[in-house]
N, C-alpha and C positions, 0 to 999 in steps of 0.2 A: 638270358636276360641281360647278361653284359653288354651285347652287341646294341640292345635298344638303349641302355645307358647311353654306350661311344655313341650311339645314331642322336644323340638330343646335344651332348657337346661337341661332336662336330656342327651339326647343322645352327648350333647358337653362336659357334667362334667368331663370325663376323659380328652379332649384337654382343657378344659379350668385349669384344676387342675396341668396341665403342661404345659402350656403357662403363666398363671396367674404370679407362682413363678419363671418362664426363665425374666417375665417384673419386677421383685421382685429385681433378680439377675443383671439385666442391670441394673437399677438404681442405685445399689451401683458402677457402674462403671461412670456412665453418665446420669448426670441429666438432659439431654435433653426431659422433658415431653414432650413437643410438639409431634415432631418426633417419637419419640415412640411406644407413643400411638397410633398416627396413624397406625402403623403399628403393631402392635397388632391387633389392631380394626379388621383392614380388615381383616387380616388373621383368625382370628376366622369369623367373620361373613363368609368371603366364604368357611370358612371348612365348617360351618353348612347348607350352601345351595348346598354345593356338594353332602352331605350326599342324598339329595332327589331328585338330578339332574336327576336318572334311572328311565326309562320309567313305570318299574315293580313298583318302590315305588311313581310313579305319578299317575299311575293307580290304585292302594291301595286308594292315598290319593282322588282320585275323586269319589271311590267307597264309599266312608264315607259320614255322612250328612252335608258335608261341601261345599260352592262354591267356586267355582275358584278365586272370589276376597276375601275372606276368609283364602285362602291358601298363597294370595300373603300377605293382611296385615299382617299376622302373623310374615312372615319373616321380614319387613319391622318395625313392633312391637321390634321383636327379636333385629335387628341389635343397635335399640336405645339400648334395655336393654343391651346387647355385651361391647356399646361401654361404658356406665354409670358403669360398673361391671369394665373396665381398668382404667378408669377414676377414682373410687376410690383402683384399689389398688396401681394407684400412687399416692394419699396423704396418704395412709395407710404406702406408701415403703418410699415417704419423709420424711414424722413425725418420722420413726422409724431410717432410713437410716444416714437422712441427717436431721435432727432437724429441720425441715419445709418442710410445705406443698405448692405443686404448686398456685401460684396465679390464683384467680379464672378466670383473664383473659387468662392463659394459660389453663388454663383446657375447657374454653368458647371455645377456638380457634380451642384446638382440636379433643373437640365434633363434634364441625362445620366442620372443614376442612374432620373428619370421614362420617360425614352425604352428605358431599358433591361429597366426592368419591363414596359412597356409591347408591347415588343417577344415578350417568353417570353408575356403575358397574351392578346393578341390571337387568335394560331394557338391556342391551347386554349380560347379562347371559341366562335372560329369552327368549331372539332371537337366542341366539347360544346357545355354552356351557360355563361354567364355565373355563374349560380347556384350551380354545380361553385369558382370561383373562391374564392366566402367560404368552403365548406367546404374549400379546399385549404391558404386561409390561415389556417383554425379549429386545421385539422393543424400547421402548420410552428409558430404560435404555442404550441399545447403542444408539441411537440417544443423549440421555444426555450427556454421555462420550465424543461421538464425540464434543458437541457445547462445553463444559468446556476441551478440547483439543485444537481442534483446534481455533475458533471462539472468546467464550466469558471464558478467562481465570480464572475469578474472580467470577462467575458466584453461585457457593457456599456461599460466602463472600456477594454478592450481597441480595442472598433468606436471610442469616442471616440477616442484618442489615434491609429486608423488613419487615421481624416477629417482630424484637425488636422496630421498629418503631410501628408498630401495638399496640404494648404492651405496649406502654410508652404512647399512645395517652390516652387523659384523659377525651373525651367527649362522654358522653354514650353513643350518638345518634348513633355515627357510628357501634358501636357492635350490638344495636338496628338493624340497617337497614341492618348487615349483618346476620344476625341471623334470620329476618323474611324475605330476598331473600332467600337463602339459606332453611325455610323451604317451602317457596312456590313452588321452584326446587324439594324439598324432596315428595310434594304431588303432584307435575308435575308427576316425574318418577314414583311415585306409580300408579295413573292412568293412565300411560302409561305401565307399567308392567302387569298391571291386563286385558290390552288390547290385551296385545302382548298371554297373558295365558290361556285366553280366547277363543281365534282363534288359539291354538296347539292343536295337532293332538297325541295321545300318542298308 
């Protein structure tokens, strides 16, 4: 299973060698790690499950002495290490940028909130396609627009001051308890993916 590991950061070094330093460059504009990172995260983790989305390179990969829950962990492996790789090059881009590094509760937040998307995004790549994903998220972004339009004005303003509370709270228990739902969600989806990978037909 390690070789499919090394097989996802090799073959992502070039997107990651240029996504890495585009998160290098936003940072000197806006230090919003949180937000960011998120979106880094995903966007590398689903470029590298795209890569193997073709029938031809799943039939490759079942032809090898690997199992099908083998092929899922890996990805699932991969996406932590994705998102731990963004995660340090924004204290590598603060310390250099902006003379400090994100607070370890910011960085907690948006390992988590990555692992979390990560978690609903995987089992409906692995039932659909990947490609189903942008148009899921083309929907939810109009539907956003619309509610901070018409509905809930302030609704940006709202999410800010919901995170900064998050981050000001000072009782570890609560990071605790989301940190360990959050991974049990994360090992929810994975054996739900490995379910769903199992019973496809290539």
């Amino acid at each position: 299973m390690f070789n499919l590991i090394w097989k996802d950061l090799v073959l992502q070094k070039k997107g990651v060698m240029i996504l890495l330093p585009a998160l290098f460059g936003y940072i000197v504009f806006n230090p919003s790690y949180i937000w960011i990172g998120i979106v880094f995260s995903i966007v590398i983790i689903q470029d590298v499950f795209a890569k193997d989305e073709h029938s031809s390179i799943n039939k490759l990969l079942n032809s090898l002495p690997y199992t099908r829950q083998e092929i899922v962990t890996s990805k699932y492996i991969g996406a932590i290490i994705f998102t731990l790789l963004v995660a340090l090059t924004m204290i590598i881009g603060g310390m250099l940028i902006h003379k400090e590094i994100p607070t370890w509760k910011e960085i907690m937040l948006m390992v988590s909130l990555s692992m979390l998307a990560v978690s609903f995004i995987f089992p409906f790549s692995y039932k659909f396609k990947s490609q189903y994903i942008l148009k899921a998220f083309l929907v939810l972004f109009v539907v956003y627009m619309i509610v901070i339009t018409i509905f809930i004005h302030n609704l940006n303003d709202i999410l800010r001051e919901f995170v900064q509370t998050i981050l000001t709270l000072e009782d570890p228990s609560v990071f605790l308890v989301m940190i360990l739902s959050i991974m049990v969600l994360y090992i929810f989806s994975w054996l739900l993916s490995i379910r769903i990978y199992r019973n496809k037909v290539f």
